[in-house]
N, C-alpha and C positions, 0 to 999 in steps of 0.2 A: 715569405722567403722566395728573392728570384729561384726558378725553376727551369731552366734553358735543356730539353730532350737534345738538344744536338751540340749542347757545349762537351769540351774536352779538356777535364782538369785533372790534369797529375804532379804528381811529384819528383817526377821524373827530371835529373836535371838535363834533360835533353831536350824537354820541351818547355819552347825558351820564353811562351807567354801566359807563365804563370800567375804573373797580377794582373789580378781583375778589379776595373774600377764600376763602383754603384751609385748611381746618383739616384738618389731622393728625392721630391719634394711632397712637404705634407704627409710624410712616410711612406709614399706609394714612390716604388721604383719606376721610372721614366726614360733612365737610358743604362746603356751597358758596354764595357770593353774589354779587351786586354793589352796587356803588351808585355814586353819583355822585363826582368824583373832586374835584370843584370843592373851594376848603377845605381838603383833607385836604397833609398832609404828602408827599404823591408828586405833587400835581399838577403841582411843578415840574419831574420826568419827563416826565410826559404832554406840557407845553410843549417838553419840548429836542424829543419826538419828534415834534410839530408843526411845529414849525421845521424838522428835518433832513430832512423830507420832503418839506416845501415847495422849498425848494431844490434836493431830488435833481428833482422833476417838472420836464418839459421844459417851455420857456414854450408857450399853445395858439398855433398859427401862425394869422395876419392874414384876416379873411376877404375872400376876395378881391372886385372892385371888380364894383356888380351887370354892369356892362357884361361882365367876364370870366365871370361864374357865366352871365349868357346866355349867350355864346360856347360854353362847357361843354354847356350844356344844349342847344346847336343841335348840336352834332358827335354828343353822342346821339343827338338825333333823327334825324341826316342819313348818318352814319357816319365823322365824322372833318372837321377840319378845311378839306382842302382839297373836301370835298361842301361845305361850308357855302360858302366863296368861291363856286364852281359851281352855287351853290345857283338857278336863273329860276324862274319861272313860266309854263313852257307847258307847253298838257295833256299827260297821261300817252297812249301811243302804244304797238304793241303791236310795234314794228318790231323788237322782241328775239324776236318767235316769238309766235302768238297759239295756241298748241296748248297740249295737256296737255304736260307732260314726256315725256321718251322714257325709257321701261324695257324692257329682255329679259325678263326674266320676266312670263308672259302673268295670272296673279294681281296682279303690281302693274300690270301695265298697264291693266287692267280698272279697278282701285281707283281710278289717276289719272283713265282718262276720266269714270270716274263722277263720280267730286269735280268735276269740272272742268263736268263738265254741271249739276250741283249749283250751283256758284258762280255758272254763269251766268243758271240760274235765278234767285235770289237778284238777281242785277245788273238781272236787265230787270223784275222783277218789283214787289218789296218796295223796292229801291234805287229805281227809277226813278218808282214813284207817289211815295217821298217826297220825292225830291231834286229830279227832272226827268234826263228820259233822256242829258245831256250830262255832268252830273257822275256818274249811274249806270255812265255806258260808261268814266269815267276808274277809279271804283271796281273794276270790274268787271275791270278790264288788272289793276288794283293784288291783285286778291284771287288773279288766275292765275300772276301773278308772284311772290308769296306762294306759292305753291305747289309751283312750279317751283324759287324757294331754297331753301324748305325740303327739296323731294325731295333737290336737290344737295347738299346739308352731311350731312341726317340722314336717309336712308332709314326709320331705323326709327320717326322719329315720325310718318311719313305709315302705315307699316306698325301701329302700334300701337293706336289707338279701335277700338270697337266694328267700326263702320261707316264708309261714305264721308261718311254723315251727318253724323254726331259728331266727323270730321275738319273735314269742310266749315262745318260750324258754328266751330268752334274761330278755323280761319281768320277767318271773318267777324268777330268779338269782335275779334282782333288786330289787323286790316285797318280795322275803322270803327273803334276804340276812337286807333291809330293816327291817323286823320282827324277824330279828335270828332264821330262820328256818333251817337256813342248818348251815355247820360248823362241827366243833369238837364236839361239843355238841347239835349241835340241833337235833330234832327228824325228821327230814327230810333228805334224799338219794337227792342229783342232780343228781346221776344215775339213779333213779327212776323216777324222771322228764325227762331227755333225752332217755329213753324207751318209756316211754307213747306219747313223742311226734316222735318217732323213729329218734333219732338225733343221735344215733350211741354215736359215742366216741366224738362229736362236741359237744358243749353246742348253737352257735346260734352266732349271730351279737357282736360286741363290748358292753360290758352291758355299758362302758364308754359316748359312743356317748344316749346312752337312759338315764342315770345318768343327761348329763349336757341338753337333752332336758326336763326333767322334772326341772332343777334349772332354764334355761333360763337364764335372763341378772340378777338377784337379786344376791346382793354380799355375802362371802363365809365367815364366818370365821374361818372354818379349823383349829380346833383345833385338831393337829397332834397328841401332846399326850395326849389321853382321859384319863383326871381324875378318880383314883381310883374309885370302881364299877358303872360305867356306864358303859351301854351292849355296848357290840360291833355287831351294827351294821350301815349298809350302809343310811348315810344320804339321804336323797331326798328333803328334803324343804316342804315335803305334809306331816301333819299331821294325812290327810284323809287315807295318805294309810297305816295307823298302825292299825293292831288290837287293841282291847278293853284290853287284856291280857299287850300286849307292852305298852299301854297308861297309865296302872294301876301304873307300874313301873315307868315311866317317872312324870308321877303325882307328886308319890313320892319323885323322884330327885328333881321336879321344888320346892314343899311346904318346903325341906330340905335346899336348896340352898336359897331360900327367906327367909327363917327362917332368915338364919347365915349374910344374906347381911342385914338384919334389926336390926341385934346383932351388927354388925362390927358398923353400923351409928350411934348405942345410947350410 
């Protein structure tokens, strides 16, 4: 059987040189083409395999109603349906523990408080000339809390950067990118975080591998294209780590979208 790594054969009727001719002799193939199938005496194959294909594919399922792809898009944010009902607006408070994590091992214990000293740097410094010191000190809960989930799910991604730096940084990208502090419009510099933490032109560790230790094993529903004005930003599944400002908004979203899904049922 010819065997061509760089032929391209579908069934697709868009691609229009579906037949291929094989010339033989002595049974050993010698030459080889295609051309267009349109016209030709087989094309009414190529239609039956048209058709029978169409019909084996499943119909695509409905997309659903924007008010549900909000809904969707809120439980990522927040981590599940019933965060989103739960969802207020009052600031972020540190009455879960305002310390580093706790570790027995006197090398990760070290690592934590450094990050943690780090973050807070970062919070009263570079957060609080941009933001003002009220939304800095919500960030600032949110970026230690960040730290604290991530130590409890995956040790080893706090154990893995460089440095406390490069963790510390990483966090910060997930934690403001989380709150739409940085971007094209936010009022926050990542150059301004990777100075303060002297990270040079490097931002820190994969923010990806710190992303999915904050989701852990709880399922995704990624919804790719985010419904007309919903903010963009970095899901995490924690609720807790959105300021009161970001929560105000989402509020919003969630009372909007319930509205319209109790309009669609009546």
């Amino acid at each position: 059987m010819y065997d061509d790594p760089h032929d391209r054969y579908s069934l697709d009727p868009d691609w229009h040189d579906r037949l291929r001719h094989l010339v033989l002799v002595d049974g050993r193939l010698v030459d080889t083409w295609t051309e267009p199938i349109e016209g030709t005496r087989w094309e009414v194959h190529a239609r039956r395999f048209d058709e029978a294909q169409r019909r084996a594919a499943p119909p695509a399922p409905p997309e659903p109603p924007p008010y549900e792809r909000a809904l969707l898009w809120l439980e990522d944010a927040c981590g599940g349906r019933d965060a989103v009902l739960a969802l207020d607006a009052a600031p972020l408070d540190d009455t879960d523990g305002p310390g580093e994590p706790e570790a027995h091992d006197p090398a990760d214990r070290e690592r934590l408080a450094h990050t943690t000293e780090l973050l807070d740097g970062v919070a009263a410094t570079v957060l609080s000339n941009a933001l003002g010191p009220a939304r800095a000190d919500e960030l600032g809960i949110a970026l230690r809390r960040a730290l604290r989930l991530v130590w409890q799910a995956r040790p080893d991604v706090v154990r893995r950067p460089r440095s406390p730096q490069h963790l510390a940084g990483t966090l910060c990208w997930v934690v403001g990118k989380a709150n739409g502090v940085f971007g094209q419009q936010g009022p926050v510099r990542m150059r301004d975080v990777r100075e303060a933490l002297d990270l040079g032109a490097q931002l820190g560790t994969d923010h990806a591998v710190v992303e999915d230790a904050l989701w852990g094993l709880r399922p995704r529903h990624r919804v790719w294209f985010r419904p007309s004005g919903l903010p963009d930003l970095v899901l995490t599944g924690h609720a807790d780590l959105l300021s009161s400002d970001v929560r105000v908004h989402l509020v919003r979203i969630r009372d909007q979208a319930l509205e319209a899904q109790a309009a669609h049922a009546a």
